[in-house]
C-alpha positions in Angstrom: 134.8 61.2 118.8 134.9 62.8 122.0 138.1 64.1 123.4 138.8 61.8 126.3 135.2 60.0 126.3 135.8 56.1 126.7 133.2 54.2 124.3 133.7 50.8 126.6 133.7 53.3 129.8 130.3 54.9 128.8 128.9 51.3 127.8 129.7 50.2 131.3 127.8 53.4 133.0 125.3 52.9 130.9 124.9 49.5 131.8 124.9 50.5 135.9 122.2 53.1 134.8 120.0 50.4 133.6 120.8 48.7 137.3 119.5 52.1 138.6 122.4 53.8 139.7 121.6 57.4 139.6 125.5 58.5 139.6 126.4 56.1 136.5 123.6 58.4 134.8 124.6 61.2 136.2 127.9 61.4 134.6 126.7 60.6 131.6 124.8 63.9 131.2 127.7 65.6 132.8 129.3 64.3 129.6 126.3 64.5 126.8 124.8 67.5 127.6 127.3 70.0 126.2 127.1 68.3 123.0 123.1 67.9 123.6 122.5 71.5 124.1 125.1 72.3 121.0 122.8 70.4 119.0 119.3 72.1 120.5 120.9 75.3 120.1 122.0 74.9 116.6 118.1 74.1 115.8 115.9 76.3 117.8 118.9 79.5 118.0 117.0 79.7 121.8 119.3 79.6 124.8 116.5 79.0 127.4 114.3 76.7 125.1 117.9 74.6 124.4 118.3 74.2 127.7 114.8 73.1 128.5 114.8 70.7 125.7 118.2 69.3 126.9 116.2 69.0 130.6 113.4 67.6 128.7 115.5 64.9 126.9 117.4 63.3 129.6 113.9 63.0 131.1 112.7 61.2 128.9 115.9 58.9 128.2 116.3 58.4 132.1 112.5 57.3 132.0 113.3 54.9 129.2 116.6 53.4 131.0 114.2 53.1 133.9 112.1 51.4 132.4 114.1 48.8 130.3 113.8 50.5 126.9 116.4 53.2 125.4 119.6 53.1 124.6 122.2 49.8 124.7 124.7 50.9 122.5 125.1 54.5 121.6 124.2 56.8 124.5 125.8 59.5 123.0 123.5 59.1 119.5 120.6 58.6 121.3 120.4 61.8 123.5 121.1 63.5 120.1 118.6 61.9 118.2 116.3 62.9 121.0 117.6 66.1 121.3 117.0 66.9 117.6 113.5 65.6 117.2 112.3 67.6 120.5 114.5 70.9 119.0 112.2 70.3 115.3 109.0 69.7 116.9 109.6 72.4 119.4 110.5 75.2 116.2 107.3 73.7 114.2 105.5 74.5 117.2 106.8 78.0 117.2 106.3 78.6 113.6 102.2 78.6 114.6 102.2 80.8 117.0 102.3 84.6 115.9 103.3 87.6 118.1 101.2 90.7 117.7 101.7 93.2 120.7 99.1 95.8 118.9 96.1 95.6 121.0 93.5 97.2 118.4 93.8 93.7 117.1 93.0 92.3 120.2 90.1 94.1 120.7 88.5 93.6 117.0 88.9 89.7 117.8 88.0 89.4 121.8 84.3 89.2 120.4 85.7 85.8 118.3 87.8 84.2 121.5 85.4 84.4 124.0 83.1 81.3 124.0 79.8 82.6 125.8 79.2 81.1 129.6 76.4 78.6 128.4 79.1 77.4 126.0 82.0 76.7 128.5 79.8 75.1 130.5 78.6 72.4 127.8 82.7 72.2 126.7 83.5 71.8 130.4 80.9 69.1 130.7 81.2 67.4 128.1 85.4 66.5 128.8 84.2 65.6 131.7 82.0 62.8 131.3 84.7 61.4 128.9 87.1 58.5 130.7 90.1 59.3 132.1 92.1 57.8 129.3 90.2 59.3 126.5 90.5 62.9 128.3 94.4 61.8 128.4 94.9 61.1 124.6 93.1 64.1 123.7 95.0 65.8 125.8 98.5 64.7 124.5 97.4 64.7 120.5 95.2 68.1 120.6 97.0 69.9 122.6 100.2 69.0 123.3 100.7 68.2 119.8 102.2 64.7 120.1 101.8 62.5 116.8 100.5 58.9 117.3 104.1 57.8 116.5 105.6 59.7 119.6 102.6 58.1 121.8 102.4 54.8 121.0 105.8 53.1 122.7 104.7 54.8 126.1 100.9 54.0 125.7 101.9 50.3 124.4 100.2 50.5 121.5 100.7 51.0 117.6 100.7 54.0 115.9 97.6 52.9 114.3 95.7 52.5 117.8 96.8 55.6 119.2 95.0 57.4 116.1 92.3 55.1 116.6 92.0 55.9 120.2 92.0 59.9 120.1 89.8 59.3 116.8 86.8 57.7 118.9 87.6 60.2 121.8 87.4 62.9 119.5 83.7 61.5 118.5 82.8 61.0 122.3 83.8 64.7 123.3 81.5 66.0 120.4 78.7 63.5 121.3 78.7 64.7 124.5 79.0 68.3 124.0 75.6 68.0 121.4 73.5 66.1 124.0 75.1 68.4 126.8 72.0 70.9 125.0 
């Protein structure tokens, strides 16, 4: 428990937060985010990326008070469950990437990252003869690395039709970029 944290108290600014009062919500991050940015910190060992996931969080649980979804009951767990599954995805991100400041290594593989102009041009084409939404869902799943499971609430849809969604996307892009010849 909280020292000096109210459980009916934060129920009842919670409940003003879902009326859209910005101060109600306010004071509950004044409140949460210590413990928010304990438990980011604890995960990722990142000052700056703990505090950027706590930013990132309350985003996106004001955006879902906003909008009628979130929390009801337990603010307090739900900015920490938030919290935790932004801090694992952002440290599986990280395990990917691989810092090499030797640059004889980048040299030996410029030759391989460099797509040739008349290349570019047909990947460049191609997206952009795709639909806005399909550009958007590649987008999120491709590169921003968002599972179907994280999309589907704020798309509307199932899990299932998010995948089914980037999975005919995926099939336009490449049909486009063959008959961009």
């Amino acid at each position: 428990m909280i020292k000096g944290w109210d459980h009916e108290e934060s129920t009842v600014l919670l409940d003003r937060a879902y009326q859209g009062d910005d101060a109600a919500f306010g004071t509950l991050y004044r409140r949460v985010s210590p413990m928010a940015r304990r438990a980011a910190h604890n995960i990722v060992r990142d000052s700056h990326a703990a505090d950027d996931l706590v930013q990132e969080t309350f985003y996106l649980v004001l955006r879902a008070v906003r909008s009628g979804r979130g929390p009801r009951d337990s603010f307090t767990g739900y900015v920490l469950a938030t919290v935790k599954h932004l801090a694992y995805r952002y440290c599986r991100t990280e395990s990917r990437m691989v810092a090499n400041d030797d640059p004889d290594m980048w040299e030996r593989h410029a030759d391989i990252v460099v797509q040739p102009p008349a290349q570019a041009e047909r990947a460049t084409a191609a997206w952009a003869s795709l639909p806005p939404r399909w550009r958007s869902i590649l987008w999120l799943v491709e590169v921003d690395r968002y599972s179907p499971a994280e999309l589907a609430a704020g798309l509307s849809l199932t899990p299932n039709a998010v995948s089914s969604l980037a999975s005919r996307a995926r099939q336009a892009l490449r049909t486009a970029y063959s008959a961009a010849d």
